[in-house]
N, CA, C and O of each residue as an XYZ file, in Angstrom:
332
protein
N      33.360    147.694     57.218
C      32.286    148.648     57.405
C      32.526    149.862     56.508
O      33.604    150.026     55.937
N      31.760    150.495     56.424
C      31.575    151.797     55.022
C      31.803    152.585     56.270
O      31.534    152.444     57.462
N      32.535    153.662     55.366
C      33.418    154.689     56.265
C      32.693    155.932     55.233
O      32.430    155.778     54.041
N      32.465    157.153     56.028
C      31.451    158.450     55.738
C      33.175    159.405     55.820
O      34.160    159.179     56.523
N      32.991    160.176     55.070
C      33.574    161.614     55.320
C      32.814    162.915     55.754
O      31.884    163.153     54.984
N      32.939    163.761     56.701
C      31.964    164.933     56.896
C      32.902    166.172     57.036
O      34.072    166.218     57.413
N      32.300    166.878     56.744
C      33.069    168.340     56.570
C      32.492    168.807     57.848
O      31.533    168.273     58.405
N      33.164    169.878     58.292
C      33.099    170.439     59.222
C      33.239    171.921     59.606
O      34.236    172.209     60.266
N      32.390    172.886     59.288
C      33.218    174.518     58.852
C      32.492    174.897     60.037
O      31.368    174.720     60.508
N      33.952    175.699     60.447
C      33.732    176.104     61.969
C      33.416    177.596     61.948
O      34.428    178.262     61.729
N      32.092    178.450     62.143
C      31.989    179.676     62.113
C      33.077    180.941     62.821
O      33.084    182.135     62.523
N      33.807    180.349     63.662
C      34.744    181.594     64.435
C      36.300    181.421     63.719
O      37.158    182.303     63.685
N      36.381    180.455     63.328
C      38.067    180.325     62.733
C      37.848    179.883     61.013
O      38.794    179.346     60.437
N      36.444    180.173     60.206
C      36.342    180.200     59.025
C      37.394    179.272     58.542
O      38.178    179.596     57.649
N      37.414    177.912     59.239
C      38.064    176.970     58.311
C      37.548    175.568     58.462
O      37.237    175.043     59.531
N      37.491    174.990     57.205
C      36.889    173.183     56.982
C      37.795    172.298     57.457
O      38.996    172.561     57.387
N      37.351    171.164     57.990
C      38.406    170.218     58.715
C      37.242    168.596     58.354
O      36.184    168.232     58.870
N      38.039    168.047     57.340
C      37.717    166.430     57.317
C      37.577    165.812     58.163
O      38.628    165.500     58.721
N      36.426    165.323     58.712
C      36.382    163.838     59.628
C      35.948    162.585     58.818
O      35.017    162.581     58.012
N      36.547    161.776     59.055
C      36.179    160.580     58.645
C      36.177    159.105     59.358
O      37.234    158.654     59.800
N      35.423    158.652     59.417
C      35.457    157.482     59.785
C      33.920    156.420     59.763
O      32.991    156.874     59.095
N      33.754    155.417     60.292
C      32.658    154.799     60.417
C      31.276    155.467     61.380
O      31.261    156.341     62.247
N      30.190    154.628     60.793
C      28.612    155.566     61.727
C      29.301    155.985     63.041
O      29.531    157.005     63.690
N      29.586    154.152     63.104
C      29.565    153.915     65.324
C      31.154    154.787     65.432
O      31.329    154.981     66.634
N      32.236    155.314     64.706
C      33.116    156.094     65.237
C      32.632    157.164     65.265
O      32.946    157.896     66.203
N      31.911    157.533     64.485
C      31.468    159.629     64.404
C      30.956    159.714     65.573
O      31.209    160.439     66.534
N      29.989    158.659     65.344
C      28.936    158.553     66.772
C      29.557    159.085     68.082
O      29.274    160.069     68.765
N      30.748    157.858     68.252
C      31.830    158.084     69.212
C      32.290    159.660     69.581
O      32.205    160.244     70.661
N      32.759    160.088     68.411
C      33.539    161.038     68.384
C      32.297    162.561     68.982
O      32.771    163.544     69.552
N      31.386    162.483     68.811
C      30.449    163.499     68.539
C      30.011    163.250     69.595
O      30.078    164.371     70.098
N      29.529    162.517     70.476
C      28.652    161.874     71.199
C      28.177    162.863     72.549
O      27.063    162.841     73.072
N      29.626    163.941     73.055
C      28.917    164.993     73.544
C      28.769    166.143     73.269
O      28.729    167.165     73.954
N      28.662    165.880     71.880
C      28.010    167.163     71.128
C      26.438    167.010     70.998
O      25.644    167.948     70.931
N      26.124    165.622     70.975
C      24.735    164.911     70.466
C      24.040    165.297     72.074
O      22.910    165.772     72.189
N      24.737    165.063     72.974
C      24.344    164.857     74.227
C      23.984    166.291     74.641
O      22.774    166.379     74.850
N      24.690    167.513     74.836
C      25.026    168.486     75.114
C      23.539    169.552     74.548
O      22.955    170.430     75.184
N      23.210    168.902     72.767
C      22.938    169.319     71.982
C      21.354    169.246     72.488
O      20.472    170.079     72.277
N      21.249    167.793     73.338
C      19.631    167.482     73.718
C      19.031    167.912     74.879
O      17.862    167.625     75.137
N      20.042    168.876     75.929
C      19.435    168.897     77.058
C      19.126    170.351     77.410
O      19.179    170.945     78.486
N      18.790    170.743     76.193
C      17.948    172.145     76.264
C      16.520    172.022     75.926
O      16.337    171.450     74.851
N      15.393    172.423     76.584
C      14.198    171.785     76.365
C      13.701    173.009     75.449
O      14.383    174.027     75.330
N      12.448    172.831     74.805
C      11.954    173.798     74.335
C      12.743    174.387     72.622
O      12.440    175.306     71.861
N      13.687    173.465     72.587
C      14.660    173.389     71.300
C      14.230    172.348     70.082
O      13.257    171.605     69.947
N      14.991    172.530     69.539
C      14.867    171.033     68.683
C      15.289    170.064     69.415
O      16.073    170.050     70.363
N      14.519    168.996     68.734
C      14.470    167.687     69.628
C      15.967    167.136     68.997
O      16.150    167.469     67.827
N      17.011    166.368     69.608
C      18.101    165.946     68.998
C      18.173    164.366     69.761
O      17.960    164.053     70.933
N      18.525    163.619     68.691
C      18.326    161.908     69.287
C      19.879    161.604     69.199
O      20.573    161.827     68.207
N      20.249    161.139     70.225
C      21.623    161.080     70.794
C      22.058    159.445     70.333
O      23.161    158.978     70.620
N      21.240    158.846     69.746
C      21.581    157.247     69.259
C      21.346    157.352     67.584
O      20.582    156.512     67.107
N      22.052    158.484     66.527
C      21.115    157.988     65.263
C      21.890    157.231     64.595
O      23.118    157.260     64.529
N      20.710    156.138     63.798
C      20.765    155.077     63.059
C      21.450    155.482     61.624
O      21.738    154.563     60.857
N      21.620    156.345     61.382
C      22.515    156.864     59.372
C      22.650    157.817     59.603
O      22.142    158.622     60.382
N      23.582    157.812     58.728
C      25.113    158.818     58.612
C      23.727    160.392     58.888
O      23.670    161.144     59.862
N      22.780    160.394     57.575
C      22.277    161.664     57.591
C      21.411    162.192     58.513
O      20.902    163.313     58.530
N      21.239    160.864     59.621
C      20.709    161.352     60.558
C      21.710    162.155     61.730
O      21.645    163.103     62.513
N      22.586    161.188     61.320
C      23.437    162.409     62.519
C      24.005    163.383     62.387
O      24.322    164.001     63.404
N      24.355    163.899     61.084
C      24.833    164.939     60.279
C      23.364    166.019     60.577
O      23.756    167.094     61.029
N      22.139    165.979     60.458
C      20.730    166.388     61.050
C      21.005    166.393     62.555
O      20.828    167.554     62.922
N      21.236    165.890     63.239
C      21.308    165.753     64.590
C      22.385    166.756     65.194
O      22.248    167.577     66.101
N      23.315    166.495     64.547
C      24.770    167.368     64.940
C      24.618    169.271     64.695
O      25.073    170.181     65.387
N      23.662    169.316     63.228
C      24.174    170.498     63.372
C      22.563    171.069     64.247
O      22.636    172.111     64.899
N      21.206    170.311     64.182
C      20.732    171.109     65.255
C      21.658    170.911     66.823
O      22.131    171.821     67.504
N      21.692    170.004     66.985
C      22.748    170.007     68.327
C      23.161    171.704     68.778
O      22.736    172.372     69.720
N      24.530    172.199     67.284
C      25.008    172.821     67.545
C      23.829    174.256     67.805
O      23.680    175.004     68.772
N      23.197    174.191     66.569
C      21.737    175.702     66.956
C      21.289    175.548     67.907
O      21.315    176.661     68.433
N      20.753    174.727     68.709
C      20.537    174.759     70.097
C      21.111    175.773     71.333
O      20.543    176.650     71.985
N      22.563    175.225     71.354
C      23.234    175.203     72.768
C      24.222    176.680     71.592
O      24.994    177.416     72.207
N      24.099    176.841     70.476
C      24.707    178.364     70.329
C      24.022    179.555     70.102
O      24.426    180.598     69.587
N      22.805    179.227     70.609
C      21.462    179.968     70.369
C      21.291    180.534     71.588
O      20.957    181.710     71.728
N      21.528    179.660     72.624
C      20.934    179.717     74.006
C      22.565    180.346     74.547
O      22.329    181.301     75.286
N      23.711    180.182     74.454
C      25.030    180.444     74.779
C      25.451    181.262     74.184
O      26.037    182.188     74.745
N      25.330    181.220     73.088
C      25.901    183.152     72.473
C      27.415    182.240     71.597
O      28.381    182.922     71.257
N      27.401    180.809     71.356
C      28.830    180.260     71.128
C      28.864    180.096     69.189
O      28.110    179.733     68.286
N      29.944    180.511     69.328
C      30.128    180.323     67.620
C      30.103    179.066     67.564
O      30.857    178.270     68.123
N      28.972    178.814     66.685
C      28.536    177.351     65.796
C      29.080    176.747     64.346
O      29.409    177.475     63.410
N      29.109    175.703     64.324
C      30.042    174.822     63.520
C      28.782    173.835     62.275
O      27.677    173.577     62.753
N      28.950    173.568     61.410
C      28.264    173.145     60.263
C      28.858    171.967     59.727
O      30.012    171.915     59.302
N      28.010    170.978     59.757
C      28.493    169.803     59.103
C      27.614    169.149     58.056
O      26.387    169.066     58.003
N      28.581    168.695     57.214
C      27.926    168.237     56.149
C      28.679    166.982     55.323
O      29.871    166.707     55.457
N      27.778    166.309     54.479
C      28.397    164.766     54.257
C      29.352    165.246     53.309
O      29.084    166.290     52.714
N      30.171    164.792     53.129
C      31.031    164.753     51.789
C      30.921    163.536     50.842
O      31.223    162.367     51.082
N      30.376    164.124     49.616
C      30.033    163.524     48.484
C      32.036    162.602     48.369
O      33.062    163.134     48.791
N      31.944    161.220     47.692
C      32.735    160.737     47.532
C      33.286    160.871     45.866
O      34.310    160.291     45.506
C-alpha cells in the first residue's frame, strides 16, 4: 500500500512533527480528531470516513478550526508532504 507523509505544525509549541504512514493508518491515528472535529453543529461539516489522503488532510485541519474556535485551544495544521 502507498504510504503518505503529513506534516504537522503545532501552533502552541511552534514545532513540525512527521507522520507517516498508510490512508487506513492516519485514518486510525486521527480518528478522534475527525470525530471530535464533527460534533459541533453549525461548523464546518467534517466526514469522519475520508476516502484520499487530501481529503483527510481537508478534514483534519477543519476538524481542528472547529473545536479551537469554539474552545479557545491552540490549533495544529496539517499538510501533505511533497515526496
Amino acid at each position: 500500500m502507498k504510504t503518505f507523509k503529513i506534516e504537522v505544525y503545532s501552533f502552541d509549541t511552534k514545532q513540525t512533527i512527521l507522520v507517516e504512514g498508510t490512508l487506513s493508518e492516519l485514518i486510525d491515528r486521527y480518528k478522534s480528531t475527525l470525530i471530535r472535529g464533527s460534533q459541533y453543529f453549525d461548523k464546518k461539516k467534517v466526514l469522519i470516513n475520508p476516502k484520499s489522503i487530501s481529503s483527510l488532510i481537508n478534514n483534519l485541519n477543519k476538524s481542528y478550526c472547529n473545536f479551537s474556535n469554539i474552545k479557545g485551544l491552540q490549533s495544529k495544521k496539517f499538510k501533505l508532504k511533497d515526496k
